[in-house]
N, C-alpha and C positions, 0 to 999 in steps of 0.2 A: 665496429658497430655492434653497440648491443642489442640481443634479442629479447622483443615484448615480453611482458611476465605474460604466462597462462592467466585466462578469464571467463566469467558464467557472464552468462544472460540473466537479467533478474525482474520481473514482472509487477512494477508495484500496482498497487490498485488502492490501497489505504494510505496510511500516515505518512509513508513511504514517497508516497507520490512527493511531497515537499521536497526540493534537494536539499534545503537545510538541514531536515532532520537526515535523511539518507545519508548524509556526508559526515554527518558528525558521527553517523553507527562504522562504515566502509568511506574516509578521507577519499578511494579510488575513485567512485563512482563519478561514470559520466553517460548522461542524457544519450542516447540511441534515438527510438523515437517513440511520438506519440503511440498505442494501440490495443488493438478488440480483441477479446476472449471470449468467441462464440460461443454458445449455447449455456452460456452463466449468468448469471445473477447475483451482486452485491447484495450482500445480509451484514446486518450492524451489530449482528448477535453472536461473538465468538468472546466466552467470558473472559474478560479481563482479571486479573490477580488484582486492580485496585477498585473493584466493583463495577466496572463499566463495561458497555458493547465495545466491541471492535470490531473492527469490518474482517471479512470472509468471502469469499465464493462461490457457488456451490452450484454443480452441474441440474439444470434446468430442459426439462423438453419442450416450453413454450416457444413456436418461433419468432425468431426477431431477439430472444434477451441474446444478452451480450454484456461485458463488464467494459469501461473504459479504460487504462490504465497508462503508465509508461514503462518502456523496458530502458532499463539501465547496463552498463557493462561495469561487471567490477571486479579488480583483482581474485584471483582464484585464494591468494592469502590472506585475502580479507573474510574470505565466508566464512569462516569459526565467529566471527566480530557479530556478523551477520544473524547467523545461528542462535548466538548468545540474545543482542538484543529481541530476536521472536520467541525465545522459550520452546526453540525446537526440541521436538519429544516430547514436550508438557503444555505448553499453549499453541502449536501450532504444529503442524506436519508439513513437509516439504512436496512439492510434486512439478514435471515436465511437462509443460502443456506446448502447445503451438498456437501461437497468435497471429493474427495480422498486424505487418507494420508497411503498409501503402497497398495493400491488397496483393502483400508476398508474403507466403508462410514463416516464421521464426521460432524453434526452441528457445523455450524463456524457463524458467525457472521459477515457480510461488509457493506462499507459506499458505496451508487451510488450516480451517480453525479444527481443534483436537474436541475443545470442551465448547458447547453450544447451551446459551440460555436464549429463548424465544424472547423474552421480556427485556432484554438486556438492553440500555439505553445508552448512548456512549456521555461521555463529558465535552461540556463545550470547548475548549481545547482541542480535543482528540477530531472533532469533526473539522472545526477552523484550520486543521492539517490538511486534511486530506480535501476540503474544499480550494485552500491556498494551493497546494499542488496542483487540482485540476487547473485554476487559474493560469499558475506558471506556466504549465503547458499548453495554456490556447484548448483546452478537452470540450468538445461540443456544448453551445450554449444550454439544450435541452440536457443534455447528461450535468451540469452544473447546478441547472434550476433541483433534476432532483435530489442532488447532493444538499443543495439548501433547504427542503421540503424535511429534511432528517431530524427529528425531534431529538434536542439534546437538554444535559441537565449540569450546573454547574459542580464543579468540584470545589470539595470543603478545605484538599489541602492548598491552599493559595500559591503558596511558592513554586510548590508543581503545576501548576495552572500561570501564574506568570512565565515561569522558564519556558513552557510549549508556545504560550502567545505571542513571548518576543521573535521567536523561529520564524513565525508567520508573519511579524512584522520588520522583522529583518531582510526577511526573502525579496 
């Protein structure tokens, strides 16, 4: 009998959330479950390298914020892949948080954004990701609505903007 390969915990809360795109970065990854990142707040403002927002996290002392997200498990060989597609070190920073997944603590694992623009708008793509994800995962109807309320703006390169669409419409 062979033994399981080692694996992270991984907390998506953006684009991530899709398991199409997820799977196409780490082939591993499998669904854990639904869950909340108390005292956070999604921000759409983490600069992108192709001009656009991307979602982020960022500890908040309002009570009640909280991020939605899912935790994923994925091979421990797969996180260079991982690493690679966030632009760890330059677009993104790694960190441990503890989430609720059914009203039980978990070590999860998320990227925060390194480079922040207030203004940053994401592309319509990039949000229809992380909208599509919430969906897949059944993610509260009120946390959806505000994911929809997200003002987005199209991208000029088309073919990039088709390859993200079809993810969404393959899912």
């Amino acid at each position: 009998m062979s033994a399981m390969p080692p694996t992270f915990h991984y907390f998506a809360y953006g684009s991530n959330l899709l398991s199409a795109r997820l799977k196409q970065r780490t082939p591993s990854a499998r669904v854990v479950a639904p869950a909340v990142l108390e005292g956070h707040a999604l921000r759409w403002h983490k600069a992108g390298s192709d001009g656009s927002g991307k979602c982020d996290v960022v500890p908040v002392v309002e009570a009640g914020q909280r991020v939605i997200g899912v935790v994923y498990e994925i091979a421990l060989s797969e996180k260079p892949l991982l690493d690679a597609a966030e632009d760890l070190g330059v677009g993104y920073a790694e960190r441990e948080v503890v989430v609720q997944v059914g009203g039980r603590p978990l070590s999860a694992w998320l990227y925060c954004a390194l480079k922040i623009d207030p203004q940053a708008v994401p592309f319509d793509w990039y949000k229809a990701l992380v909208l599509g994800g919430a969906r897949e995962h059944g993610l509260e109807p009120g946390y959806i609505r505000m994911l929809e309320a997200v003002r987005a703006k199209p991208d000029g390169d088309l073919q990039r903007s088709a390859h993200h669409f079809s993810l969404v419409c393959g899912a």
